[in-house]
LUMGU-866471 format. One record per residue (C-alpha): residue in three letters; x, y, z. Coordinates in steps of 0.02 Angstrom, whole numbers, padded with zeros to 5 digits, always signed. Example, Ala and Ser with C-alpha at 12.3 -4.5 7.8 and 13.67 -1.06 7.14 Angstrom:
! residues 2
ALA+00615-00225+00390;SER+00684-00053+00357;
This chain:
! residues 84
UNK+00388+00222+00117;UNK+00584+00238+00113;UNK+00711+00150+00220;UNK+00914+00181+00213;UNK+01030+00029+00298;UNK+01130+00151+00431;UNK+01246+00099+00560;UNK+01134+00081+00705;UNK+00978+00009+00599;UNK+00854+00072+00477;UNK+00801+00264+00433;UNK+00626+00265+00387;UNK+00520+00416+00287;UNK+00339+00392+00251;UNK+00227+00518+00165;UNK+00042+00492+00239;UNK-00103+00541+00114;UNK-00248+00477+00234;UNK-00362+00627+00285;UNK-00458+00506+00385;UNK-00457+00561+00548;UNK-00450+00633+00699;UNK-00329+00480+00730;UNK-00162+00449+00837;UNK-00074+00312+00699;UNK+00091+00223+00714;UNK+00204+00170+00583;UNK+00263-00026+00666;UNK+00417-00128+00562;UNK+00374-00306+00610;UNK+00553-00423+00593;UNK+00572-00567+00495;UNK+00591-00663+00679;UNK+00390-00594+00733;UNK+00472-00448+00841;UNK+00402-00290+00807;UNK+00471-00105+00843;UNK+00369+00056+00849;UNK+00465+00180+00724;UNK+00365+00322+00728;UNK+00182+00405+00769;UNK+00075+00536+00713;UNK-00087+00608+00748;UNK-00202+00623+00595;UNK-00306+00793+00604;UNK-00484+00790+00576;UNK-00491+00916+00453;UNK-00322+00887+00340;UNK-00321+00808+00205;UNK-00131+00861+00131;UNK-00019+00741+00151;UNK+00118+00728+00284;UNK+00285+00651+00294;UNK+00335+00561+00457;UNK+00518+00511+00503;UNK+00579+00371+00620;UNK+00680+00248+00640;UNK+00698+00043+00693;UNK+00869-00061+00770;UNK+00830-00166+00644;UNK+00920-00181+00460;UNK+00820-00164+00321;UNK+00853-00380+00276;UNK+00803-00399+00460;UNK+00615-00319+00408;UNK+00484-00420+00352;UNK+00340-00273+00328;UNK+00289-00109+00388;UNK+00116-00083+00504;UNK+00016+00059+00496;UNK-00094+00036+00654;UNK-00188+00161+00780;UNK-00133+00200+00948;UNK-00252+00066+01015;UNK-00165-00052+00885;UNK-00295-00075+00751;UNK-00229-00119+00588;UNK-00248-00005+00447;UNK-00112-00058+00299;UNK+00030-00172+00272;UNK+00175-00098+00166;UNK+00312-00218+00117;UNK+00465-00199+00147;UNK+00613-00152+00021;
């Protein structure tokens, strides 16, 4: 995972290896103060296993992010990825 500090927020890139699907996934950055934004989501095919890059984006600055989610659409969690 990358983030860049821009104006309105964070820019977010992050290249998913995980063939394990079929799975809807999203990529949450949860703020140091508990709130939580949905940057980005992605359906993982059932029969890929190359990986993928996904691009989104969060209001919050990159000091305002404590860690990055990666959860399914129904909001089970999969990995934590720290931030910076």
């Amino acid at each position: 995972i990358t983030a860049e500090d821009e104006a309105w927020g964070t820019g977010v890139r992050l290249e998913v290896k995980d063939g394990a699907g079929p799975r809807s996934c999203r990529l949450v950055a949860v703020g140091r103060d508990g709130s939580e934004q949905t940057i980005t989501s992605w359906m993982v095919p059932g029969d890929e296993d190359r990986p993928h890059t996904v691009r989104g984006g969060a209001a919050l600055h990159p000091d305002q992010i404590d860690r990055y989610e990666v959860r399914t659409a129904g909001g089970e969690h999969l990995v934590t990825l720290p931030a910076g």
